[in-house]
N, C-alpha and C positions, 0 to 999 in steps of 0.2 A: 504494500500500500504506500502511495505514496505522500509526499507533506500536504498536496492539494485537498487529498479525501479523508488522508489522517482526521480524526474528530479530537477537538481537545479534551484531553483527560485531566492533567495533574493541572494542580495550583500553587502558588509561589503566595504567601503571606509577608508579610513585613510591617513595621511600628516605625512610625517616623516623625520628625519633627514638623508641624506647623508650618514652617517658613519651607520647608523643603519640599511638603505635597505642594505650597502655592508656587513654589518654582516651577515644580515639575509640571505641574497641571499651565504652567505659562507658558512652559517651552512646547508642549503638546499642543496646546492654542496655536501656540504663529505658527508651526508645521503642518497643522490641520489634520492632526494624528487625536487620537481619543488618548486619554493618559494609560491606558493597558499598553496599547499597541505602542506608543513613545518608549515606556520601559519597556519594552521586551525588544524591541529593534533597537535600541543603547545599549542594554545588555548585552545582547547576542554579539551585536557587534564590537564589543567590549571583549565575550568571552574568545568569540575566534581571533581577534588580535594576541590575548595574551595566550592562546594553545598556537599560533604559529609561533609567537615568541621564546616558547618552553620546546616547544619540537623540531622545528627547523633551525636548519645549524649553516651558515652563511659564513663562507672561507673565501678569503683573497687566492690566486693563482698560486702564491707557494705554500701557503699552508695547506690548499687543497693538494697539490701535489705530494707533497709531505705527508698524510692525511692517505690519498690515493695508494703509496708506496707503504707505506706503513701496514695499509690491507694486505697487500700484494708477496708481500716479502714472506717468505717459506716461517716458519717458526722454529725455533730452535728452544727448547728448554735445556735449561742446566739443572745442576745437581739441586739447589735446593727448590727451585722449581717443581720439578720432578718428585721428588721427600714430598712435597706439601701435597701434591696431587695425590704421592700413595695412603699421604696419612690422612687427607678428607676422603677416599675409599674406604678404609679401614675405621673410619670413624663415625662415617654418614653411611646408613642403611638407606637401601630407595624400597621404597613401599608401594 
């Protein structure tokens, strides 16, 4: 189903101050938005800003390259690498 036929289910509560419903309900006015739909189009577009900012990761040329090589390059463990690996087997049961 898609967002068009989606029916709205949940709801979002909140307590707020006096001077900040009459903000909000003013910003809502000049956009010609109902104050539901002002906040949830802020929001939203709030939340997608800050989950591209948490998950997308933006490298200049060499650090991507560096970044790119660092994928790319064989692995090599050493000794105490290896010790740590046998001793979270020996340590950790998978269930």
């Amino acid at each position: 189903m898609d967002e068009a036929t989606d029916t709205k289910q949940d709801r979002i509560n909140l307590r707020l101050k006096h001077s900040a419903k009459r903000a909000i309900e003013r910003a809502a006015s000049l956009e010609g938005k109902t104050v539901s739909n002002f906040i949830l189009t802020s929001a939203l577009a709030h939340a997608e800003k800050t989950i591209h900012e948490h998950e997308v990761m933006s490298l200049n040329s060499r650090d991507s390259e560096a970044f790119f090589n660092a994928l790319v390059k064989p692995i090599r463990f050493n000794k105490k690498l290896a010790a740590a690996f046998e001793e979270h087997d020996q340590r950790v049961t998978n269930t």
